[in-house]
C-alpha positions in Angstrom: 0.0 0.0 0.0 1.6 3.3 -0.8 1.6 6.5 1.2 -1.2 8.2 -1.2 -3.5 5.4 -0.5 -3.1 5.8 3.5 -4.6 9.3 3.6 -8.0 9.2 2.4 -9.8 12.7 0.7 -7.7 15.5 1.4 -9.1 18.8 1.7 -8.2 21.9 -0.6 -4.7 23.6 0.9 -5.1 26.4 -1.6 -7.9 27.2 0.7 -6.1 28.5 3.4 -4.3 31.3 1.4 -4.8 33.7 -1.4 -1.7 34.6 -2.7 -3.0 36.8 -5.0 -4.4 39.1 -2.7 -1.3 38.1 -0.4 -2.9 36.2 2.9 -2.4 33.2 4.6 -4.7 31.0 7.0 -3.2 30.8 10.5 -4.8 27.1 10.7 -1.8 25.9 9.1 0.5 26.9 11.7 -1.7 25.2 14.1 -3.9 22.3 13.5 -2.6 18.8 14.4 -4.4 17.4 11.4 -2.7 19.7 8.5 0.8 18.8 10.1 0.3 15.0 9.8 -1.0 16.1 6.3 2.6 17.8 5.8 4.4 14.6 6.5 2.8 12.5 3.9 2.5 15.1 1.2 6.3 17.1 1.9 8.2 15.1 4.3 7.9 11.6 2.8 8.1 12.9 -0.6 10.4 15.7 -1.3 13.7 15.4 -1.3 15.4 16.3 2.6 18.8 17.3 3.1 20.6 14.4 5.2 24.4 15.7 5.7 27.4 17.2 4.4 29.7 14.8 2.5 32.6 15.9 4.5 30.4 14.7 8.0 31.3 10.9 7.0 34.5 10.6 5.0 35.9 7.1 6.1 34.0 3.4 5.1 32.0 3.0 8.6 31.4 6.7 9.3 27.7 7.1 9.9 25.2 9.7 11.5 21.8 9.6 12.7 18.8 12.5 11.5 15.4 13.1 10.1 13.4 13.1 7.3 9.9 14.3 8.6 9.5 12.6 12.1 11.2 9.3 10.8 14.5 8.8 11.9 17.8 7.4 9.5 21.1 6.5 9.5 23.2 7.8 6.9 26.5 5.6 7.0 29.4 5.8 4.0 29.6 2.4 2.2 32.9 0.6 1.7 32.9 1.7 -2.0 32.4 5.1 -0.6 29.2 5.2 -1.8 26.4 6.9 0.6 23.3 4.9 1.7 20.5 5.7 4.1 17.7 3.8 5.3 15.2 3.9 8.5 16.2 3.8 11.8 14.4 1.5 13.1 14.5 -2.8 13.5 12.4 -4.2 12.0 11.7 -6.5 14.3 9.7 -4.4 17.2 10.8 -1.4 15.6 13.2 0.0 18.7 15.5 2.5 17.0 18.7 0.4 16.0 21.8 3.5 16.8 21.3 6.1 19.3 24.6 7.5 18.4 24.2 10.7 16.5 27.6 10.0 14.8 30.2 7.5 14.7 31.9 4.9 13.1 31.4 1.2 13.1 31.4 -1.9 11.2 27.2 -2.8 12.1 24.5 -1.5 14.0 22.8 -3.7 16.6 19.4 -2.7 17.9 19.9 -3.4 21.7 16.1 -5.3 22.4 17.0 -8.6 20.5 20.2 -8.1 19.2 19.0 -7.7 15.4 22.7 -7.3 14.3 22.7 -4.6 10.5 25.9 -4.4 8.1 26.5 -0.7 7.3 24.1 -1.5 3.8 21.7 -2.0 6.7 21.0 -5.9 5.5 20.3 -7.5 8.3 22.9 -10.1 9.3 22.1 -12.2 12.2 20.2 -12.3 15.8 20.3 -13.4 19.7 19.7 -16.9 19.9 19.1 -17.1 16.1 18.4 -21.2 16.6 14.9 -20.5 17.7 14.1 -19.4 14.4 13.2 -22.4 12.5 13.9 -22.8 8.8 10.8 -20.5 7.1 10.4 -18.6 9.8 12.5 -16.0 8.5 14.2 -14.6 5.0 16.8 -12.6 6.2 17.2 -10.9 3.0 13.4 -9.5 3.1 14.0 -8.0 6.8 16.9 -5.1 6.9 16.5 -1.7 7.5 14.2 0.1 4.7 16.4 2.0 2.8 15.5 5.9 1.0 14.0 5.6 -2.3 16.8 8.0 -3.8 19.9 9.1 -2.5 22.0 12.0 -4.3 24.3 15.1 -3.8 25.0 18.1 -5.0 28.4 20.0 -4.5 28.7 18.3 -0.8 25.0 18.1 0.0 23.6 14.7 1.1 19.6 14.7 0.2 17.2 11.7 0.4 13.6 11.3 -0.5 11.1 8.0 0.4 9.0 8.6 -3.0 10.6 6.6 -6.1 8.7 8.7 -8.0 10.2 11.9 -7.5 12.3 13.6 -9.9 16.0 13.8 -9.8 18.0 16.0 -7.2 18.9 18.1 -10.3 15.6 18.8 -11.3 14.4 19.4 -8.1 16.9 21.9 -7.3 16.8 23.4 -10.8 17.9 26.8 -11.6 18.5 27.3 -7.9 21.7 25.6 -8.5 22.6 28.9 -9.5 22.3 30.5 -6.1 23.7 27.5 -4.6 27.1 27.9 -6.5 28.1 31.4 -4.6 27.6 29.6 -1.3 29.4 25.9 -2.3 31.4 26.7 -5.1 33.0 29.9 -5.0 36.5 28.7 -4.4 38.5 25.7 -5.6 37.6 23.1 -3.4 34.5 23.3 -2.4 33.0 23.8 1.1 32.8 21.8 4.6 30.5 21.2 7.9 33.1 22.0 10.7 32.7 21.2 14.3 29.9 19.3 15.6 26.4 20.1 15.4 24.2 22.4 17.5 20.7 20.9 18.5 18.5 23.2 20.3 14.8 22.6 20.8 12.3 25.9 19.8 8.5 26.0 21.0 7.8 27.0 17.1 6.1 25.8 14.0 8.6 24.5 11.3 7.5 26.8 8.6 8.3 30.0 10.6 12.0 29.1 11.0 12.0 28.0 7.4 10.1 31.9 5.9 12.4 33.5 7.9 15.0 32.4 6.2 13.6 32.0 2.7 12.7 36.3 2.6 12.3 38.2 5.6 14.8 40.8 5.8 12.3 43.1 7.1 12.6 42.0 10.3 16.3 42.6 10.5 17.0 46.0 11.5 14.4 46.1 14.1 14.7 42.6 15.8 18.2 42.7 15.7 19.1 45.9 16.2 20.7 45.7 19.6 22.3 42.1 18.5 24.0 44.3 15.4 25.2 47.2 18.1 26.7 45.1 20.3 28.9 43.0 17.9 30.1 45.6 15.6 31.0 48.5 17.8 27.4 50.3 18.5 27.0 50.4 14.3 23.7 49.7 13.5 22.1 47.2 10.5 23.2 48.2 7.0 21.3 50.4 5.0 19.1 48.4 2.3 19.3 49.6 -1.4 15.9 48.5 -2.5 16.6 49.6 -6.1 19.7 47.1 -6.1 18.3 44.3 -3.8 16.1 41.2 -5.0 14.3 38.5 -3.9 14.3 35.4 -6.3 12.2 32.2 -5.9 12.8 28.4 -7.6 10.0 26.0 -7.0 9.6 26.9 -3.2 13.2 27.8 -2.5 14.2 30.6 -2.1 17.1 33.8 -1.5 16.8 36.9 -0.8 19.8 39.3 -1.3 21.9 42.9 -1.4 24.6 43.3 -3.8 26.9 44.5 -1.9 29.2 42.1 -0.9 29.6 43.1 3.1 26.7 43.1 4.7 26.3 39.9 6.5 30.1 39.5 6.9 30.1 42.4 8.6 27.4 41.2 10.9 29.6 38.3 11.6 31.9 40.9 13.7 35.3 39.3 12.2 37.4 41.9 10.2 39.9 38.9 9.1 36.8 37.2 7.6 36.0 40.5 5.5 40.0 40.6 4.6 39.8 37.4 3.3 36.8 37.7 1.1 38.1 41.1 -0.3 41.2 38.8 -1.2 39.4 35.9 -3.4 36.4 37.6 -4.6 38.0 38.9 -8.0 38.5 34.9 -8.7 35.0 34.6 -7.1 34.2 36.7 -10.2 36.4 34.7 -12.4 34.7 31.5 -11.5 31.2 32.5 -11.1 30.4 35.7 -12.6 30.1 39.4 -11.5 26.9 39.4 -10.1 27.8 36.1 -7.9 30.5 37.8 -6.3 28.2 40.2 -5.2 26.0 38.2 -4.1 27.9 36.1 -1.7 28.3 38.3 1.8 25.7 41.2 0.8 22.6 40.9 3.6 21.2 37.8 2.5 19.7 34.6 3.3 17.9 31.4 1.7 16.0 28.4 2.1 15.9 25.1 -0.2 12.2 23.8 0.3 11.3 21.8 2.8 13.2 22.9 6.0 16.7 24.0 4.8 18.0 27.4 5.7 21.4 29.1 5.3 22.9 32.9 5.4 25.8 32.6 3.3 27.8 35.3 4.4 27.6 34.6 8.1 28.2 30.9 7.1 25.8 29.3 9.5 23.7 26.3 8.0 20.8 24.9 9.6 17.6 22.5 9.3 14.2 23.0 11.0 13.1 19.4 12.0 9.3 19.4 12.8 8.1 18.0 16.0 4.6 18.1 16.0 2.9 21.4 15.1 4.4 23.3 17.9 8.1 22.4 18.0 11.0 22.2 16.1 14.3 21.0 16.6 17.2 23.1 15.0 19.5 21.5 14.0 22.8 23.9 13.0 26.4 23.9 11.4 29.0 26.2 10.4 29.6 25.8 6.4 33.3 26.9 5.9 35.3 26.7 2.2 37.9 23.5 2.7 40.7 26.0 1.3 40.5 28.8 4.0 43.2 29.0 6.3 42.5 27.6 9.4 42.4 30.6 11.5 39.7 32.4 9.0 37.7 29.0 9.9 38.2 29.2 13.3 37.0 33.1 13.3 34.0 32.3 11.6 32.9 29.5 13.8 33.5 31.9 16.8 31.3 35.0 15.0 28.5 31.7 14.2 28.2 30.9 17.8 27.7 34.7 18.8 25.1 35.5 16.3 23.4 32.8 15.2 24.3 29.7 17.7 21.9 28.7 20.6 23.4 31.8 22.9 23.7 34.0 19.7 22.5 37.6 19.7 20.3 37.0 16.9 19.0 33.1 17.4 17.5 34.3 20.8 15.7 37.2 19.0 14.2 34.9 16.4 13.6 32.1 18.5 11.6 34.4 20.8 9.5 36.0 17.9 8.5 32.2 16.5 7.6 30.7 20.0 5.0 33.6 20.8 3.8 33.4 16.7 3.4 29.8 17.0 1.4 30.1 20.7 -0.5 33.4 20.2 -1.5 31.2 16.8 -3.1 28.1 18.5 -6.2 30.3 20.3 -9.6 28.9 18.7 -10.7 32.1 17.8 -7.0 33.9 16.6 -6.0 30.8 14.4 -9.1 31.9 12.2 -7.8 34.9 11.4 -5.9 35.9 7.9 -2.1 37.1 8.4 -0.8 39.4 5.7 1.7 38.5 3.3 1.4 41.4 0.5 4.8 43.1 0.5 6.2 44.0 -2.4 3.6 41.8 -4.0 3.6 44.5 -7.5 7.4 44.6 -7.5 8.0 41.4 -10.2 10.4 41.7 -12.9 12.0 40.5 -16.0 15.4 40.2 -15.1 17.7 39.2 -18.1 20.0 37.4 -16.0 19.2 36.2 -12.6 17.3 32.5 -13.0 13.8 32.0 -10.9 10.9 34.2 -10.1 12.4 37.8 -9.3 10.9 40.6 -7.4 12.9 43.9 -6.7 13.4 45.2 -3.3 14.8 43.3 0.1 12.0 43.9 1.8 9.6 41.9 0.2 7.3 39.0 0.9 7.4 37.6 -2.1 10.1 34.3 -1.4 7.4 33.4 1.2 4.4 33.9 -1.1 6.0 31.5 -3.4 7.1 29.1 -0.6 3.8 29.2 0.8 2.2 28.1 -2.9 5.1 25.2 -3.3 3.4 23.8 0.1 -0.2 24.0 -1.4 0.5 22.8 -4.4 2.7 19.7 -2.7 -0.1 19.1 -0.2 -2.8 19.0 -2.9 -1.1 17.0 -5.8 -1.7 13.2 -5.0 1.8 12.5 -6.9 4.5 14.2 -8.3 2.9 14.0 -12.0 0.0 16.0 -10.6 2.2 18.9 -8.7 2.0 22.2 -10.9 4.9 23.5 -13.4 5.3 27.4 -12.0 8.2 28.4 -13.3 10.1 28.0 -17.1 14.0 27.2 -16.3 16.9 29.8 -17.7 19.4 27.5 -17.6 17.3 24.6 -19.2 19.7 22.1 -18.3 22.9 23.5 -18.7 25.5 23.9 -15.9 25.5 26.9 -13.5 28.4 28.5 -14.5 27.0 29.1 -18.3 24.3 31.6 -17.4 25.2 35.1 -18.5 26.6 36.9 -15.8 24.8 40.5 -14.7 27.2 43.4 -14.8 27.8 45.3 -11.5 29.0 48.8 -11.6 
């Protein structure tokens, strides 16, 4: 029985918003029922970023996460292939590794002693005599693996539905975006440290639109949090003439061009020498307007739950728990080829503006806690919330890929996030999920788009 065939009717989703007119329903912050919805019709079918190749280098490495609510173990293969399957024996279903990362040669769930190979096949069990031949095909009972398994330039993504469409595709013209953050030095990037869990009383979705658009709340949340790392200065001015937001299929980045802002929120004048050093090969490699790109105010989401700001270099995942939680899960994305002591500045400016302590997390964790509470009330979680900003501000921009609408300040990135979850919850397969937007780069790679000049 598949997934689709579980649910029963589904109700409208477009329902609950007019983009158009730019509102949302609070109900889908809320209600118990639309979550579970969001776990069949996003979670179990999109494809979810797992880890960071550079997380599990070695045969044996492995570490534990979540797609949705369901737990997996994402483990490097002895070919050095990736594979990731389920969490969970499948015997009485106890989770099998309670390690969130490690290495080891099997995984061994500790109520019977169901014993896994790093493939997750299931190799042997306590007091395997009192299974009598027939009882049990050991080949039909290992850990159920993902559907699909790919990367892209580091990134480790997973999806349950054999039916979706390729990593590529899925990601489409937002490779483009992706390139200033992961590809904008020889080398490519890395996850370094551990990784920061931190539990917030919130929705998913508001962790996830904060990210995907909202500079507008920066200069007045933050304010203080800006003043107190950089020397009483306050946000940076926006250009809205000379900002944008753009939109691919739900994800989303909203940006300056610039080239300082958010590395100077970081609060680490050896970071800024350092980008000042490479970015006319950043320009080389990528194109003008990249370059500008990368460290300007920005930040970004990649529908579902992934959320980065490029220039302060934090990366992070929103991990639902039930309507009114999420776990954060966050890491500091670094290029391999910095010097170690840029790295090491950068992870210290991370864990003062956007780690668990940070000036800014506490701000923004604050702000979604009271949105997600003030939301549940019988009466409140009726009401419309307004999402119009900037909603006459499209364009036809002749180079940057995806849906574009002018100015920083702008809600347009959570419009169009908030219509890739409608049209995911309503489409009972991926065949049926609309076509919104006509790719630029129609399938060629990232670096062959025509690059915008910058004055």
């Amino acid at each position: 029985m598949t997934l689709q065939s579980r649910q029963g009717p589904r109700p409208d989703y477009s329902k609950y918003m007019d983009l158009e007119e730019g509102w949302v329903d609070r109900r889908i912050f809320a209600e118990q029922a639309i979550f579970e919805q969001e776990m069949y019709q996003i979670f179990a079918r999109c494809w979810i970023f797992l880890a960071h190749e550079t997380q599990i280098p070695k045969p044996g490495d492995f570490i534990t996460t979540y797609m949705g609510e369901d737990k997996v173990i994402v483990a490097r293969q002895k070919d050095m292939s990736i594979k990731a399957f389920l969490n969970s024996c499948p015997h009485r279903g106890n989770r099998v590794c309670f390690a969130d990362q490690g290495n080891t040669r099997r995984f061994v769930c500790n109520y019977h002693g169901w014993s896994f190979d790093t493939e997750g096949n299931l190799q042997g069990m306590h007091e395997e005599y009192c299974y009598e031949e027939g009882d049990i095909d050991k080949s039909q009972w290992g850990l159920k693996q993902v559907a699909q398994l790919d990367t892209y330039k580091g990134l480790v993504f997973a999806t349950f539905d054999e039916t979706a469409p390729s990593l590529e595709h899925y990601l489409g013209d937002f490779r483009w975006y992706l390139d200033a953050l992961l590809d904008n030095e020889e080398g490519g990037t890395e996850f370094i440290g551990g990784c920061i869990k931190s539990v917030i009383g919130a929705n998913w979705k508001f962790g996830v639109e904060n990210f995907i658009g909202d500079a507008y709340h920066a200069g007045w949340t933050h304010d203080s949090g800006c003043r107190a790392m950089n020397d009483g200065n306050p946000f940076p001015p926006v250009d809205m003439q000379n900002s944008f937001h753009a939109s691919v299929n739900g994800h989303g980045w909203e940006f300056g061009m610039e080239g300082v802002g958010d590395i100077f929120l970081l609060g680490r004048p050896r970071v800024m020498e350092y980008y000042n050093d490479i970015r006319p090969k950043m320009a080389e490699r990528l194109g003008e307007a990249r370059s500008k790109i990368f460290g300007s105010v920005a930040s970004a989401s990649i529908f579902p739950n992934v959320s980065f700001l490029p220039g302060i270099h934090t990366f992070r995942t929103w991990n639902p728990k039930g309507p009114w939680e999420l776990e954060l899960k966050t890491w500091v994305i670094v290029n391999k080829n910095m010097p170690d002591e840029i790295k090491d500045d950068i992870t210290k400016g991370v864990m003062c503006t956007f780690g668990p302590g940070g000036a800014f997390e506490m701000d923004d964790g604050e702000n979604w806690e009271n949105c997600t509470k003030v939301n549940r009330g019988v009466v409140t979680r009726h009401e419309k919330l307004h999402y119009r900003c900037g909603i006459s501000r499209q364009i036809d921009h002749p180079d940057f890929p995806g849906t574009i609408y002018r100015g920083q300040y702008n809600d347009s990135n959570q419009r169009l996030f908030y219509q890739r979850w409608a049209d995911m919850m309503n489409a009972p397969s991926w065949s049926d999920v609309p076509t919104r937007y006509a790719s630029k780069l129609n399938g060629r790679a990232t670096r062959d788009i025509p690059s915008m000049k910058v004055a």
